[in-house]
FINU-394707 format. One record per residue (C-alpha): z, x, y; residue in three letters. Coordinates in steps of 0.05 Angstrom, whole numbers, padded with zeros to 5 digits, always signed. Example, Ala and Ser with C-alpha at 12.3 -4.5 7.8 and 13.67 -1.06 7.14 Angstrom:
<recs>
+00156+00246-00090Ala+00143+00273-00021Ser
</recs>
This chain:
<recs>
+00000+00000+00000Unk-00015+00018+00063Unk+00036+00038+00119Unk+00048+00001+00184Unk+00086+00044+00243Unk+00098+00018+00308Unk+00112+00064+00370Unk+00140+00040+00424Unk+00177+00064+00484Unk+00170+00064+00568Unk+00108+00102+00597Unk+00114+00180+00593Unk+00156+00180+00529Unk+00100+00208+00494Unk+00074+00143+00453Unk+00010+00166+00444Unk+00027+00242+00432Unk+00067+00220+00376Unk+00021+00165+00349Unk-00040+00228+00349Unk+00001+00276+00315Unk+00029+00236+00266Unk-00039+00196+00249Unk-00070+00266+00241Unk-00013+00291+00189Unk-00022+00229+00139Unk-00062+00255+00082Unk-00093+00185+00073Unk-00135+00143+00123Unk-00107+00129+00187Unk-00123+00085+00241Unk-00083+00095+00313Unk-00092+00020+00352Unk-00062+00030+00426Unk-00037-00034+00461Unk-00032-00001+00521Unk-00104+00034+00513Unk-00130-00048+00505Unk-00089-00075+00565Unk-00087-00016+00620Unk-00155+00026+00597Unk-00199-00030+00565Unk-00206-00088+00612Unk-00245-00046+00662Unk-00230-00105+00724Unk-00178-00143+00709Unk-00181-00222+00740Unk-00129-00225+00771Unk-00083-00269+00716Unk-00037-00212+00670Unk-00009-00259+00622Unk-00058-00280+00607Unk-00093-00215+00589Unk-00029-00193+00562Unk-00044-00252+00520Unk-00118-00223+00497Unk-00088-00166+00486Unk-00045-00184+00436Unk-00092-00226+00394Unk-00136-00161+00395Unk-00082-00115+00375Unk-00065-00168+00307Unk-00138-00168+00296Unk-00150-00098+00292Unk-00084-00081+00256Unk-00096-00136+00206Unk-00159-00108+00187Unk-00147-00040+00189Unk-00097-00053+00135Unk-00132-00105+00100Unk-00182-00044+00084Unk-00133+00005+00060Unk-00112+00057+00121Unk-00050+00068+00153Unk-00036+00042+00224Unk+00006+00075+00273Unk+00007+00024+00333Unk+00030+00052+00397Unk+00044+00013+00463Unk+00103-00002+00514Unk+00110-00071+00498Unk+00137-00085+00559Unk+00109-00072+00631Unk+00126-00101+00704Unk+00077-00146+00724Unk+00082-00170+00803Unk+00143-00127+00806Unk+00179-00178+00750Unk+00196-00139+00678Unk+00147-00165+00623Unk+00185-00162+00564Unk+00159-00165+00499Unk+00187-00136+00445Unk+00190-00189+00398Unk+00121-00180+00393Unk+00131-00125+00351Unk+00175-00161+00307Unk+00121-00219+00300Unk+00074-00161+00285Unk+00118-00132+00230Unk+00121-00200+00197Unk+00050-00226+00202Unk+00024-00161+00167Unk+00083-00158+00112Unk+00029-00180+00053Unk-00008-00122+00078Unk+00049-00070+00096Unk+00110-00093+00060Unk+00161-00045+00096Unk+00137-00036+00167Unk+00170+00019+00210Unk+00187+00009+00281Unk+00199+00072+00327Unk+00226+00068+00391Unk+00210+00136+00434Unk+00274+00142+00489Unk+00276+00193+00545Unk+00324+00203+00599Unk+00304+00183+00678Unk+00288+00259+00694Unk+00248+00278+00635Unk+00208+00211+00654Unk+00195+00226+00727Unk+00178+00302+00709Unk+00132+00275+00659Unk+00104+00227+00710Unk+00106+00276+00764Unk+00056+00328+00713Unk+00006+00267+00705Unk+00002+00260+00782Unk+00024+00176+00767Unk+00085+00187+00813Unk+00080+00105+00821Unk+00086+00087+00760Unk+00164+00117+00750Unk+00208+00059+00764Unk+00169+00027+00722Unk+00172+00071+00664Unk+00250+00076+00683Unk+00252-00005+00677Unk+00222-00007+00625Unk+00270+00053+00585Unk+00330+00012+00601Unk+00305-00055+00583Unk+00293-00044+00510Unk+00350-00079+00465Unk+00381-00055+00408Unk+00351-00059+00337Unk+00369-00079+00265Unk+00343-00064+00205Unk+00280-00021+00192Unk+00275+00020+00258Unk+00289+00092+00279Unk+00304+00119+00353Unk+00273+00190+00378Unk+00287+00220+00441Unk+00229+00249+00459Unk+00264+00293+00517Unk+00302+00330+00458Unk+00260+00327+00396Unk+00193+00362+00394Unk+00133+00325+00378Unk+00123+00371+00308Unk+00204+00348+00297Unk+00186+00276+00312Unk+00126+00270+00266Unk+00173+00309+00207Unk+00216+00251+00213Unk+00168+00208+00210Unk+00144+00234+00164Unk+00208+00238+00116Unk+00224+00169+00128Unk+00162+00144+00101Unk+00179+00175+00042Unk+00236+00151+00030Unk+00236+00090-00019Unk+00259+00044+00043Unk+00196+00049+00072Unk+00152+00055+00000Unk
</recs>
């Protein structure tokens, strides 16, 4: 059976760092499906109405991870899952959760990854990018996330090293919890 990671975390965390490296280090197919890549990179002019995008968005995302799986690859899916939106926090992480259910015929023990960082390493990270603007955002975001249960493990991406944080990926995906 396939696996099914999610990545999440605020901007500058290093979602998609993670997500690259670790897709890369899976010895079997592996697809890497970006929510933020669909909602911030994709929709080249956006109209003008973010929810519903956001809303697109997210049936795109189920689509492509459904059938990804459905033909036999891994899927690491990174993405915030939250964002401010008219200066209002867009929380949705129970979209992962709805994610991790819908797919369990396919991926039967999901893993969910939250990436945390403190405020500096985010605004140096930011600050390196030359996106400045976005950091109370990405800050809003890092505080807003709730805590988990069950299948889920936290990194903190200002301490861990991207080659550390795919090893424990890695390790827990081998262990039978996540068979």
């Amino acid at each position: 059976m396939p696996h099914l990671i999610v990545i999440y975390g605020p901007p500058f965390a290093g979602k998609s760092t993670l997500a690259r490296g670790l897709a890369q280090s899976l010895p079997e197919k592996t697809a890497i499906v970006s929510a933020d890549y669909l909602a911030l990179e994709a929709i080249a002019v956006h109209d003008g109405a973010a929810f519903d995008e956001m809303e697109m968005v997210t049936t795109q995302v189920r689509l492509l991870v459904a059938n990804y799986l459905k033909n036999g690859y891994n899927v690491v899916l990174e993405g915030a899952f939250s964002q401010v939106l008219d200066g209002e926090l867009q929380h949705r992480e129970q979209e992962m959760d709805q994610m991790a259910a819908l797919m369990r015929n396919l991926a039967p023990s999901p893993l969910l990854v939250r990436l945390v960082a403190d405020e500096g390493v985010l605004e140096e990270r930011a600050r390196g990018a030359g996106r400045e603007n976005e950091i109370e955002a990405a800050v809003r975001i890092n505080s807003a996330y709730k805590p988990r249960y069950g299948r889920w493990l936290q990194i903190d991406t200002g301490i861990a090293t991207v080659h550390e944080s795919i090893e424990t990926l890695r390790e827990r995906l081998k262990t039978a919890d996540f068979r």
